[in-house]
SESEDREN-415020 format. One record per residue: residue number from 1; chain; x, y, z of N, C-alpha, C in turn. Coordinates in steps of 0.001 Angstrom, whole numbers, plus 500000, padded with zeros to 6 digits. Last residue first. Layout:
// SESEDREN-415020
  seq  mol  n.east  n.north    n.up  ca.east  ca.north   ca.up  c.east  c.north    c.up
  NUM    A       X        Y       Z        X         Y       Z       X        Y       Z
...
//
This chain:
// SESEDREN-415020
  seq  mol  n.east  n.north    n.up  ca.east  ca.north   ca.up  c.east  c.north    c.up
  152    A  682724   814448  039766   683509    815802  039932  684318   815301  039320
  151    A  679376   812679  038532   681077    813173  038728  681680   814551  038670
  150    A  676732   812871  039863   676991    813578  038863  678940   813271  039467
  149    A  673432   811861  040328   674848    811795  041180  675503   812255  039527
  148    A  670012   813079  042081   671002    812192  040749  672580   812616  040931
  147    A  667149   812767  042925   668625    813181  043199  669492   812437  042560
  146    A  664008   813530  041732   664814    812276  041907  665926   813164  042427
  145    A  662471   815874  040636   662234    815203  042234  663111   813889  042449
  144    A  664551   818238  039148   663453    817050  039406  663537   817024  040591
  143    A  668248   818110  039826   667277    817626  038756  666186   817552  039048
  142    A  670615   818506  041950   669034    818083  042222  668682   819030  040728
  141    A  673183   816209  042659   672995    817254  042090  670998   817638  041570
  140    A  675849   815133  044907   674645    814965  044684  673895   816471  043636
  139    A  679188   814256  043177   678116    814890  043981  676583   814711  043794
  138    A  681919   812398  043540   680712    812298  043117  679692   813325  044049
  137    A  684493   813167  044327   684534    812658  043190  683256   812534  042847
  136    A  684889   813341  047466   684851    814779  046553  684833   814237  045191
  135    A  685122   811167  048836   686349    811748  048321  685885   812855  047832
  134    A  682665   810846  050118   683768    811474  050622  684553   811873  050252
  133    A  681497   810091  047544   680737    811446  047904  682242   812010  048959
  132    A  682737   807414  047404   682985    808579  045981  682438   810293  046296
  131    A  681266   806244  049675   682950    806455  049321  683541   807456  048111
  130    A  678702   806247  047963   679098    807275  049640  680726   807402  049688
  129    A  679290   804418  046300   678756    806053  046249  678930   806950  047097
  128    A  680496   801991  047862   681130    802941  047254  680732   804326  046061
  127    A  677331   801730  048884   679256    801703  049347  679944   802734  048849
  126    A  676109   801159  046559   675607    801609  047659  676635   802492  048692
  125    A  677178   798406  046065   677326    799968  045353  676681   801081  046204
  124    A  677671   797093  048415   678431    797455  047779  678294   798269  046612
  123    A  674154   796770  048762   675310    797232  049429  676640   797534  049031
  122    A  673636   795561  045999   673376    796914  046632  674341   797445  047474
  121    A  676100   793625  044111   675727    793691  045116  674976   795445  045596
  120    A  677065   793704  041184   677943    793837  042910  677243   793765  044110
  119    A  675506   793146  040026   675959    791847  039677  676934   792155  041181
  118    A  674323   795751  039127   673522    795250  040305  674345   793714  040252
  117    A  675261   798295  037722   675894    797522  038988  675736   796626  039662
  116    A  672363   799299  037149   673704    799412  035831  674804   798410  036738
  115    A  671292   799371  039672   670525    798689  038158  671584   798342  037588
  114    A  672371   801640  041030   672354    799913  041628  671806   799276  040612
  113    A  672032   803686  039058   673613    803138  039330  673714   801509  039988
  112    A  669378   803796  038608   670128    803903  037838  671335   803136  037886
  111    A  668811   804414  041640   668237    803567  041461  669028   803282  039883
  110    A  670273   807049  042132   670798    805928  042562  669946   804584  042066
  109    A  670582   808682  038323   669824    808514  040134  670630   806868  040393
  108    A  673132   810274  037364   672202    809995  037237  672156   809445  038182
  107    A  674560   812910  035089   673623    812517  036327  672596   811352  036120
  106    A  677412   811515  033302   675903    811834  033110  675420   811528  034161
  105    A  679126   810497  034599   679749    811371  033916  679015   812168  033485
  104    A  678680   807452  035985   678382    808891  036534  678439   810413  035534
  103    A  680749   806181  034884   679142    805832  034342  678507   806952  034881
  102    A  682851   806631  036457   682947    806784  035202  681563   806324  034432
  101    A  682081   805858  038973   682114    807490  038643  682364   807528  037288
  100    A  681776   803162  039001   680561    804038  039207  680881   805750  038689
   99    A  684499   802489  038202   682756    802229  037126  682196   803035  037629
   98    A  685279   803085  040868   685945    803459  039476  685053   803848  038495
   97    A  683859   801431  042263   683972    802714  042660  684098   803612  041568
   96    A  684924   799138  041237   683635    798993  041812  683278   800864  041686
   95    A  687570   799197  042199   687547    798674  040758  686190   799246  040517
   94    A  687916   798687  045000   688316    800303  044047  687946   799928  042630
   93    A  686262   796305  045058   685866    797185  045656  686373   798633  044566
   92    A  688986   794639  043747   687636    795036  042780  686251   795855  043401
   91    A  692040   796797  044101   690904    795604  044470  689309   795616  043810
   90    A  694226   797976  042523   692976    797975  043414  692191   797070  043234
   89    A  697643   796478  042326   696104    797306  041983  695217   797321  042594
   88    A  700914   796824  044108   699587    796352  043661  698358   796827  043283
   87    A  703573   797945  041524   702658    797520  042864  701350   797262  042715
   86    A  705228   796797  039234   705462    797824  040049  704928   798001  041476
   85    A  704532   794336  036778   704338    795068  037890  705495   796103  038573
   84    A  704589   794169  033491   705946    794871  034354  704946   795217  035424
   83    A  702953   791858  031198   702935    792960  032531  703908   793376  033259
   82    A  702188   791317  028171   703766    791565  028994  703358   792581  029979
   81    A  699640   790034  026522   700319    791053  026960  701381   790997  027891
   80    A  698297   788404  023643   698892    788457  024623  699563   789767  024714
   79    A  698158   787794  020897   697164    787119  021852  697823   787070  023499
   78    A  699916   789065  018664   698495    790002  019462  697905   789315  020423
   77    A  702608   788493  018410   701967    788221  018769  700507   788723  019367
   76    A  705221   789508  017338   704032    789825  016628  702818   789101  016915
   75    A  706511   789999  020280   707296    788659  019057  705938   788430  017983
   74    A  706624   792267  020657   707406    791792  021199  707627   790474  020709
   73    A  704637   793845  019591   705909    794211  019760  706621   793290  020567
   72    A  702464   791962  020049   702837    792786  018412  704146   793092  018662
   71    A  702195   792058  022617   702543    790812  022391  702602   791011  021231
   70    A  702630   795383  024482   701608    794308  023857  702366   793194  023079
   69    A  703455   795744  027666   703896    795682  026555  703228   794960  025736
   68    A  703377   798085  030195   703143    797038  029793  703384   797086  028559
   67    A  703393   798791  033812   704003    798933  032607  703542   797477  032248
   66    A  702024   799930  037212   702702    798837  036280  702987   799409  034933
   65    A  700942   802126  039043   701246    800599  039398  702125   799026  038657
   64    A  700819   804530  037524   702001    804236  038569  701873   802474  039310
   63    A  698948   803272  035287   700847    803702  034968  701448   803670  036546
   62    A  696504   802944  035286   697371    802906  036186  698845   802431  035890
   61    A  695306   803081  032436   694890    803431  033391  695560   803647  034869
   60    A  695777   801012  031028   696754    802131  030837  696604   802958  031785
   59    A  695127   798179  031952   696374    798810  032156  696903   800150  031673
   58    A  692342   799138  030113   692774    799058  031577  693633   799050  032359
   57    A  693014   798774  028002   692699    800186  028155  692675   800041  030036
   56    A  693504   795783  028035   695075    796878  027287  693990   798327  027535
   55    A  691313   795126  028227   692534    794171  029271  693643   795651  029626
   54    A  690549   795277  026123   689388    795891  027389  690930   795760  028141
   53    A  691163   794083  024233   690994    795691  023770  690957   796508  025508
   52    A  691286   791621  024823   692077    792456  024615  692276   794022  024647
   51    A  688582   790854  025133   689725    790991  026197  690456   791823  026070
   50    A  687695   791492  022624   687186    792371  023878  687840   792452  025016
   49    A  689860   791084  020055   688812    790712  021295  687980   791721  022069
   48    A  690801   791896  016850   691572    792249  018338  690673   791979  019368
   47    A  691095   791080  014516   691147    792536  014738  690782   793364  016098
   46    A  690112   788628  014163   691671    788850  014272  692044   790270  014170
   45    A  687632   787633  014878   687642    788330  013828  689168   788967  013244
   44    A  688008   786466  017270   687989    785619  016240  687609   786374  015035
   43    A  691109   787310  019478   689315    787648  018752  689323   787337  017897
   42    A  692709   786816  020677   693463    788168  019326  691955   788248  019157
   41    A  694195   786004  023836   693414    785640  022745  693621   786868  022150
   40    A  695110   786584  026419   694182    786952  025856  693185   786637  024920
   39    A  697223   786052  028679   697132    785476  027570  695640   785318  027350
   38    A  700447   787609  030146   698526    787327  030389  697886   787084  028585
   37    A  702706   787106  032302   702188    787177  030793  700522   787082  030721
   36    A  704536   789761  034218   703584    788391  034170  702851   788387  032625
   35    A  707974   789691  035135   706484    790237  034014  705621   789046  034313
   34    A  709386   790569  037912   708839    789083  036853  708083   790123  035941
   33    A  709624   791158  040214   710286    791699  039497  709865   790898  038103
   32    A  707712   789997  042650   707267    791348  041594  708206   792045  040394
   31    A  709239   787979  043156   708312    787986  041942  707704   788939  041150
   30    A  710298   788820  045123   711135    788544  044684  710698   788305  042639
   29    A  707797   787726  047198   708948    788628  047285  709901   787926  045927
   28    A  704739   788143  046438   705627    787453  046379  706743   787891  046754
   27    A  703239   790082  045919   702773    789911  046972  704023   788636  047629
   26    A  702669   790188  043020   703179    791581  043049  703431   790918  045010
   25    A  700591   787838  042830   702389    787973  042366  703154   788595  042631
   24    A  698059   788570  043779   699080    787469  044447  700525   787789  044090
   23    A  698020   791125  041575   698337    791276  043281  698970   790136  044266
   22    A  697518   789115  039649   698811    790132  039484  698845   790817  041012
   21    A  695558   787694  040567   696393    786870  040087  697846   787949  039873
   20    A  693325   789509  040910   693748    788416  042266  695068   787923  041505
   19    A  693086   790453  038106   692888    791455  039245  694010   790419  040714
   18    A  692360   788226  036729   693377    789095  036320  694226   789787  038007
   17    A  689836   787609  037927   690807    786942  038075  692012   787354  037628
   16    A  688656   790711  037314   688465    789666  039026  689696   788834  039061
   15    A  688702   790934  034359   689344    791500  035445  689092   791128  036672
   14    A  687314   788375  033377   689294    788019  033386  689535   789387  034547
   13    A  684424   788244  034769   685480    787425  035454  686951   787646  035000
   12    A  684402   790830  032989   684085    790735  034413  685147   789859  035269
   11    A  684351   790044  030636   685245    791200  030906  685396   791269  032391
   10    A  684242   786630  030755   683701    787658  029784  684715   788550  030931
    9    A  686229   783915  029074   685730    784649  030040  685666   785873  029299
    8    A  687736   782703  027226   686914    782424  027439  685750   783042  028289
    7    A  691140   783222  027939   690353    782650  027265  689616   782039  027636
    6    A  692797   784375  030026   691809    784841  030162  690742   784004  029010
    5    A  695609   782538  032172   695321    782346  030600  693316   782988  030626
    4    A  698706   783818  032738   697613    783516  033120  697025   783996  031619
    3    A  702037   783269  034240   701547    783138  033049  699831   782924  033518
    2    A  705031   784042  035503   704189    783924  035734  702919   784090  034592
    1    A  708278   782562  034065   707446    783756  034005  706010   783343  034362
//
């Protein structure tokens, strides 16, 4: 069983490397039938990490790409999760996009969004605002003399 270990890393790098490591697999023939185990840690207060918490609201998020099973139910293990791929996830571009409209939820200006984002790069947020304006998911909405972006 394909096995990856997030201890230690903050939310950023396990989803990047999370992210590359269940698309390599899903990319395998024959592997996407595998669970992959992803090994979290429980948080040193034993009432559950940030990985964890963060790891497990993020797979719920895309049901049509995978299934999953927390490591309580399956041998009372909390420092770990049971991935059932299905297909592959979005790349940390769609990952990128995602944040922005879900930080969007409250207008607010582009100088705001490249601030709150700025570890991606301008251009790439920058990017995928305009990619969120095509889809019909982010509009421009005039407040003031700033222009501030507001989720559809």
């Amino acid at each position: 069983m394909p096995t990856i270990d997030l201890h230690g890393k903050t939310w950023t790098e396990a989803q990047a490397e999370f992210l590359d490591f269940y698309n390599r697999t899903v990319a395998v023939p024959g592997r996407a039938t595998q669970p992959v185990d992803v090994v979290h840690g429980y948080g040193s207060t034993g009432s559950g990490g940030v990985l964890r918490r963060r790891l497990r609201a993020f797979l719920v998020r895309y049901p049509q790409c995978l299934e999953f099973k927390p490591g309580e139910d399956i041998d009372n293990n909390p420092g770990h999760t049971l991935v059932f791929p299905l297909k592959r996830l979005p790349d940390t571009g769609g990952l990128l996009a995602e944040q922005i409209w879900e930080y969007c939820d409250n207008p607010r200006t582009i100088g705001k969004i490249t601030g709150r984002f700025r570890r991606f790069g301008d251009p790439q947020v920058k990017q995928a605002v305009r990619t969120l304006q095509r889809q019909g998911r982010l509009a421009p909405v005039g407040r003031g003399r700033l222009k501030e972006y507001a989720s559809v």
